[in-house]
N, C-alpha and C positions, 0 to 999 in steps of 0.2 A: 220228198215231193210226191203226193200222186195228183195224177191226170183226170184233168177232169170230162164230162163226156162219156162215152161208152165203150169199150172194144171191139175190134171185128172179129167176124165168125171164119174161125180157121186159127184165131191167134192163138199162141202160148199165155197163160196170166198165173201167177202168183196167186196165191191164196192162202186162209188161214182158216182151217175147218172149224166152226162155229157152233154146228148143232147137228146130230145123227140120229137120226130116226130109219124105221124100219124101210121105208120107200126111197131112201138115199140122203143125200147130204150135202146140209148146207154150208156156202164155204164163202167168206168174206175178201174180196178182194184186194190186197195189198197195196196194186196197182196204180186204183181207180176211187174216187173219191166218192164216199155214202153207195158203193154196188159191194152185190150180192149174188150169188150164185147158186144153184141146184145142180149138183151129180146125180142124176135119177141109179139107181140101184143096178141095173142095167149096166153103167159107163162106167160103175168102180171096179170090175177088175173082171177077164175074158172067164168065161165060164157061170157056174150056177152056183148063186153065195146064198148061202143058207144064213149069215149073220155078215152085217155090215159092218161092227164093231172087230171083226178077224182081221178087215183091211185098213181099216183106216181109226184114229184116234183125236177126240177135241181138240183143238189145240196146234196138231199137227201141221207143219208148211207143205204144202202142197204142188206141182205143177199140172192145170189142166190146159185142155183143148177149147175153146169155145167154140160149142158145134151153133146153137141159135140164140138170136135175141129178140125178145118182145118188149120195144121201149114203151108203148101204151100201157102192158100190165109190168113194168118194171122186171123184166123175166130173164135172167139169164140162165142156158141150158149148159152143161160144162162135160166136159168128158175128161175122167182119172186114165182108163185104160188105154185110150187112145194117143198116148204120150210115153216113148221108149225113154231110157235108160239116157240114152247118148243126149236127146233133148229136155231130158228134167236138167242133166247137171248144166248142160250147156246158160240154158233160161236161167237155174240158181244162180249163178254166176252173176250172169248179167244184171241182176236184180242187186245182190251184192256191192256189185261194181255203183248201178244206182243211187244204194245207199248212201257209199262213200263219197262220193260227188254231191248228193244232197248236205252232208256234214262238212264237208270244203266251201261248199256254197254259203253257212253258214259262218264259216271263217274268213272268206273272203269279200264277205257283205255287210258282218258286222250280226247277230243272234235277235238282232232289236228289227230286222230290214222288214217292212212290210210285204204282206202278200202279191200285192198288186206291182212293185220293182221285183222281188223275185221272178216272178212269174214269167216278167219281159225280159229280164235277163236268162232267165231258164231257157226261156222260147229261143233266144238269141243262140246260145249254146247248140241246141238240140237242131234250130235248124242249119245252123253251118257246119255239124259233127255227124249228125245222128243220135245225140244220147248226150247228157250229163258229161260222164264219163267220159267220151269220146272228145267232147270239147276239153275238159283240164288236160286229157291225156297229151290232146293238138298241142295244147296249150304249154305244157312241160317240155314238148319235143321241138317247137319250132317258136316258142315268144309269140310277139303282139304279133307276127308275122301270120300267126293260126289263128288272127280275129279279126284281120283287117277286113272282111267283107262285111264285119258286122255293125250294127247300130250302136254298141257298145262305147261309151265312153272313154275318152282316155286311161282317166282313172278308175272304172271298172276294168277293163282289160287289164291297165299294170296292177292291179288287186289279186284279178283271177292269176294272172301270168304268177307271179311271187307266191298264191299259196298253192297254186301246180306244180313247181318247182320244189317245195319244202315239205310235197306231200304225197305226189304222182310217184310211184315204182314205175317207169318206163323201161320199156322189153330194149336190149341194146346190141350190136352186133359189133363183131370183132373182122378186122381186116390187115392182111399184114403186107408188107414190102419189104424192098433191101434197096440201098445205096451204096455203092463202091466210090470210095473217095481216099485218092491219093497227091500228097503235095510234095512234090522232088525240090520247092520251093526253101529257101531260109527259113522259112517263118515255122517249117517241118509237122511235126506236132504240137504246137500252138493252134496251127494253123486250121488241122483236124479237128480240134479241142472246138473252134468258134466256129466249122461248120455244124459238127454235132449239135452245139447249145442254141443255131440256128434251125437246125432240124426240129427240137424241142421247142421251137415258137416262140421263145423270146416274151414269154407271158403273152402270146397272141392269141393264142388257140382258144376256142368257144368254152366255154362254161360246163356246156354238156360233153365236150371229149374229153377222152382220158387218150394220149398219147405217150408214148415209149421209145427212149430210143435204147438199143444195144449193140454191143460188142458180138459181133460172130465169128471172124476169127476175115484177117488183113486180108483186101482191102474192104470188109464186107462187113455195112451196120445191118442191124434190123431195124425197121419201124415198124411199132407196133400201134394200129389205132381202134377204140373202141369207143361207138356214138349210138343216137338214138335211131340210125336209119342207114342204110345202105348207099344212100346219093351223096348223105352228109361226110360217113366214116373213106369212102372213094376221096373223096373233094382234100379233106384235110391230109389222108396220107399225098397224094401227089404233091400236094402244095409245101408239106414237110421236106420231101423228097427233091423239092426244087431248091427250098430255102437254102438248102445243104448244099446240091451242086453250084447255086451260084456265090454262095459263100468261099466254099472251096476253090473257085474258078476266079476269085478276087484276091485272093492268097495267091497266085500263080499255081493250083495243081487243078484236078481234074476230077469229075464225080458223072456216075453213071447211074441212074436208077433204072429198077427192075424189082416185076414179080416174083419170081422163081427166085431160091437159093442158092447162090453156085459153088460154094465152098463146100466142104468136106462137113459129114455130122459131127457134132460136137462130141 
């Protein structure tokens, strides 16, 4: 997907060096649909270049600055040098990320989808996220729940939702607890047995956790939860950690949960 329109002066933009001549270089915008750029000779790199060809090469990906733009003569002014290290890769990235999202878009809209639905669904993305990207990522971490503000269809949203899910690498966090559950009851160790496999959700647990239970050593399990998000991986360990005690507590024994480990290192 690029954007149509112009960039503002200050942004980062992608590019793809086009043509170098001796007064600087010109650089096609990745970005930005039919733009074009000038590095005046000057903005490619701090100091006094005796050959422009030393810095830079045809062909090459690029990240500049856009220092000015002249929409009357089609003119954009670009600066190489004024772009460190930490913001090329940062912007690569992003752009990357981009593309990816541009390529999901096309698998979850179908390769045939016209410009003009992409484009509203694009917009629909970009403006409830920020970005492509940001919207499948919502998308993957939280369901149609990450697109409910939007103009989106039913069935575009469970489209996008399904190939965010089969396509999104979502960052995940890991969070742990312990439950103590003891039954003086008949039912003894059976009874243990069906709060554990209640702790484990009973097939309840979301799509996106991965939950744990283990053995620590009497009377002391571990739960282990790992989710897309910190509110979510909290939420499901407690909720494990009850499932158990009141399981346990329907058997006739008794269950405690807690953060900290009390028992001995293994």
């Amino acid at each position: 997907m690029k954007y149509s329109g112009w960039p503002d002066p200050g942004e980062l933009v992608v590019g793809k060096i086009d043509e170098i001549e001796d007064f600087g270089v010109f650089v096609d915008l990745e970005e930005y649909r039919d733009k074009r750029g000038l590095i005046h000779i000057s903005e490619v790199a701090s100091g006094w270049i005796k050959n422009v060809r030393d810095h830079v090469r045809e062909g090459q990906i690029v990240v500049c600055k856009v220092l000015e733009i002249d929409e009357e003569s089609q003119q954009i002014d670009l600066s190489l040098k004024d772009v460190n290290d930490h913001q090329r890769s940062d912007k690569i990235q992003e752009w990357k990320n981009e593309q990816k999202a541009d390529n999901w878009m096309g698998i979850a809209l179908g390769e045939d989808v016209d410009d003009e639905s992409y484009t509203a669904i694009a917009n629909e993305l970009i403006g409830a996220h920020g970005s492509l990207y940001d919207g499948f990522k919502q998308a993957a971490i939280h369901g149609e729940e990450a697109l409910e503000d939007t103009d989106l269809s039913d069935d575009e949203i469970e489209s996008i939702v399904d190939t965010a899910r089969e396509n999104v690498s979502v960052p995940y966090v890991n969070v742990t607890g312990y439950v103590d559950l003891e039954n003086p009851s008949p039912s003894g160790v059976d009874g243990i047995r069906t709060a554990l496999e209640a702790a484990e959700g009973n097939g309840e647990v979301p799509e996106e956790v991965d939950l744990e239970v283990s053995y620590v050593g009497a009377p002391e399990y571990r739960i282990e939860v790992q989710a897309p998000n910190y509110k979510t991986a909290e939420s499901q360990l407690e909720e494990s950690a009850q499932r158990a005690v009141r399981a346990i507590e329907s058997e006739g024994g008794s269950g405690e949960y807690h953060r900290e480990r009390r028992t001995d290192d293994e």
